[in-house]
N, C-alpha and C positions, 0 to 999 in steps of 0.2 A: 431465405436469407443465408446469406456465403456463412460458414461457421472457419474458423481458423484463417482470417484474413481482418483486413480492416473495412470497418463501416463508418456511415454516415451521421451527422447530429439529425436527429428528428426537427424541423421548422417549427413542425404545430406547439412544440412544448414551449415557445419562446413567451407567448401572450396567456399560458395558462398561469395560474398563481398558485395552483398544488400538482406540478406536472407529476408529481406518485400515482397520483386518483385515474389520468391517462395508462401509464406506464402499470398499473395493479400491485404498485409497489406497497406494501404494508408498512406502518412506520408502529413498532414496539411502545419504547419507552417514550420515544421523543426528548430525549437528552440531547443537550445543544451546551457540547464541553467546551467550547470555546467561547461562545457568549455568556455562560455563568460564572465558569471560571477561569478563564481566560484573562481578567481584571487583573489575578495576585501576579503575572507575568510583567504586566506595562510596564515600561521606562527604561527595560534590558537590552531590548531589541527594536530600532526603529521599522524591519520589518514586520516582525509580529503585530508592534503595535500600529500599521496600518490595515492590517487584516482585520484586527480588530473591530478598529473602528467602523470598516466597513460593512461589517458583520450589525452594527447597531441599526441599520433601516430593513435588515433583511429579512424579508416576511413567508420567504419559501418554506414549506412544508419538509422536516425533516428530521434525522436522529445522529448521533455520532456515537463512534462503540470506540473511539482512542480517548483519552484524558488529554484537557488543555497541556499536561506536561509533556505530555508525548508530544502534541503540535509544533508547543513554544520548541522541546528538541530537535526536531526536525528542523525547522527554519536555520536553528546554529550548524547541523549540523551541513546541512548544503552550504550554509556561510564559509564554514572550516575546510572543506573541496571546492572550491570557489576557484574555477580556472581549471580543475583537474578533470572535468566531463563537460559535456553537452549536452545529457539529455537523461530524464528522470524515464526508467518506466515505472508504472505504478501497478502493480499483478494484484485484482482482488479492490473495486474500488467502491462499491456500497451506496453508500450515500453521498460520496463525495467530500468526505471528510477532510481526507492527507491533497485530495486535488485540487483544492482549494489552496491550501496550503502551496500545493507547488507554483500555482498560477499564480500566486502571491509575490514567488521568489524567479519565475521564471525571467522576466525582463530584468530584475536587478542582477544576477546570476550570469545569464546570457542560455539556456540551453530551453531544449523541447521536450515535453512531455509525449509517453505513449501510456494510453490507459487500455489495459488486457483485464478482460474479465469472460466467463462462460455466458456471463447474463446480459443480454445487448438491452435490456428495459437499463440496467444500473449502470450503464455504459452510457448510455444517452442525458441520466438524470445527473449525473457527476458532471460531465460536461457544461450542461445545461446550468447548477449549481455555481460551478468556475466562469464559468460567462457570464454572466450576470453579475457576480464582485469584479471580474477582471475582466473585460469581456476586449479590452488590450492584448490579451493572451491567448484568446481563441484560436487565434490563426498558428500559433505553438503547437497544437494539441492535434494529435489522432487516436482514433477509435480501433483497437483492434479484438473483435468478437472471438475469442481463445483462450485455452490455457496455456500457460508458461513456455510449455515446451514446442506449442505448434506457432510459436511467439518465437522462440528460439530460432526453430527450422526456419520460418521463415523470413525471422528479420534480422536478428543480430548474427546467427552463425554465416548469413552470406552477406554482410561488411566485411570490408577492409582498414577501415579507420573508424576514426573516435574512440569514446568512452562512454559509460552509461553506469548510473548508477541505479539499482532494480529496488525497490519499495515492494514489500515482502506481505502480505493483507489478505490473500487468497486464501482458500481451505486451511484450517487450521489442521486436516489429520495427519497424522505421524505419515501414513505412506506415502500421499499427493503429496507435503512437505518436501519429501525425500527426495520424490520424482523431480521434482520442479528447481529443485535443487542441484540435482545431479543432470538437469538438462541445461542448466547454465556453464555447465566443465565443456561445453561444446563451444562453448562462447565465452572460455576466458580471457583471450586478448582484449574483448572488448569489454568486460567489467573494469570498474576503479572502485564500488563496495557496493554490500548488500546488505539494506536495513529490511532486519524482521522484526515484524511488532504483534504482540499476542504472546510472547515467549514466557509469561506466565500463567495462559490459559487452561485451564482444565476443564472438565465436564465428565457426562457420561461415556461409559463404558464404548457406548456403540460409535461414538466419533472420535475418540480417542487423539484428543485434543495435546498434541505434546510437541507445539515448534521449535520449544530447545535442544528437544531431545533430535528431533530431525538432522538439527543443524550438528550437531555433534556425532550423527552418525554419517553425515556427508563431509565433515572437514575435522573428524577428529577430537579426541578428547583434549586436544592443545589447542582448543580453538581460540583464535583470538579476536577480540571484540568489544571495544567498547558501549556500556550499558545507559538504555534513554526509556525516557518515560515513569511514567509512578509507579512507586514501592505502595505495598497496600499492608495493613497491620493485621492480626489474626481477628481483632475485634471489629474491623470493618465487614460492613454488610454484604460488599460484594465477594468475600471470600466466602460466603455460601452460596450454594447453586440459587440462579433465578429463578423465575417463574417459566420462562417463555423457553431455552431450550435448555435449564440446567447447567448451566455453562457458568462458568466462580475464578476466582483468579488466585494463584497459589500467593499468600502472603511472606512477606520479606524477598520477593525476586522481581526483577527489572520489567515492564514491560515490554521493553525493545531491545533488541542487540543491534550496533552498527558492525559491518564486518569487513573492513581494509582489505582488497582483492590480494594486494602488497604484502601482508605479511599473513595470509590463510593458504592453504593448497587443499583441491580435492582429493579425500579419500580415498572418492564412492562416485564414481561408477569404474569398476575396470574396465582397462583399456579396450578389452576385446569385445565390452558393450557399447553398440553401436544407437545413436539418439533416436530412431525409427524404433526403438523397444520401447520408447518411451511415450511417444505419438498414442494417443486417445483414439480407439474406432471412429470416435465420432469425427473425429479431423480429419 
């Protein structure tokens, strides 16, 4: 299987009813943030609330790690650039949480999604997930088996045109962060902003969980950004580590930052660093 290119949807996962079980995907908790709580949103958003709705017959096998708030923000937020890009990528896609989401907005919107992940099983199940509520939008959607920056090399740094806005979901460690980060300065013509979500995660020591701090050491202590997703209280549960990888969420700070290409500049990486430093052996 080509690694750092784009790949195919899997057929066979169309007629299965838990294509995880195929794919060896493990499902944790089995939180479904947007079918539980996703209710306290309705009535703000006529797109939300057809996702919603069609989220009520949906019986595929799965989990989500963003909060319905985070969701419901997303949708406003592609609402409020609306006309300003073409095309979502989604870097880091899991279960198919936020891709859903975009396939929700993509025909209203008008643009196409690219979903980049290392892992071609969670590449296939998101899609497979988005096709099935939208399945309208399929033909929007490619698969590219990569990280960020062989995503970069080889999609967005050899355009000439458009816009794209990057959905930020991948590795949450301080240095990938940074990397991934700093391989989009190759390809700033074509951003118009970069939403990271997780920017209040924390864990253990060994993963070193810090995407705000990333973001602040790629574009500065002046960073500017507008803040989405849920605020979590000292006495909520998930501000202590889980069970499965330790992993809690620092209370009183945003889930997500949006971040306007328009009024950010990079840092980080100097000039005289070239995006092949940044390229993965495995690419």
């Amino acid at each position: 299987m080509a690694f750092s290119g784009f790949i195919q949807p899997d057929p066979e996962l169309e007629g299965l009813k838990d294509p995880n079980e195929k794919l060896r995907l493990p499902i944790y908790s089995g939180y479904k943030a947007l079918r539980r709580d996703g209710v306290n949103f309705l009535g703000r958003n006529r797109i939300f609330d057809d996702i919603h709705k069609r989220l009520k017959g949906y019986r595929m096998a799965y989990e989500d790690q963003c909060s319905a708030q985070y969701y419901f923000d997303l949708v406003q937020t592609l609402r409020d650039f609306c006309g300003e890009y073409d095309r979502v990528v989604e870097v880091g896609v899991y279960m198919g949480g936020a891709t859903t989401i975009f396939a929700g907005c993509a025909d209203r919107f008008d643009f196409d999604i690219d979903l980049v992940d290392i892992h071609a099983g969670f590449l296939r199940y998101a899609y497979e997930r988005a096709r099935r509520l939208y399945p309208e939008a399929a033909g929007r959607i490619r698969l590219f088996h990569g990280d960020l920056p062989a995503y970069v090399n080889a999609v967005l740094s050899q355009e000439t045109a458009g816009k794209s806005i990057v959905h930020h979901d991948g590795s949450h460690s301080f240095n990938q962060v940074v990397k991934d980060m700093a391989s989009l300065s190759f390809a700033r013509e074509r951003l118009h902003a970069i939403i990271a979500q997780d920017t209040n995660l924390r864990g253990t020591i060994e993963h070193m969980n810090f995407v705000d701090m990333a973001l602040y050491a790629v574009f500065g202590l002046d960073l500017n950004y507008a803040p989405i997703g849920a605020v979590h209280e000292p006495h909520d549960t998930r501000t202590s580590p889980n069970s499965y990888q330790g992993n809690y969420v620092a209370p009183g700070q945003y889930e997500g930052f949006v971040l306007p290409m328009a009024i950010n500049e990079f840092r980080y990486p100097h000039p005289t660093i070239g995006l092949e430093s940044l390229l993965s052996q495995a690419a």
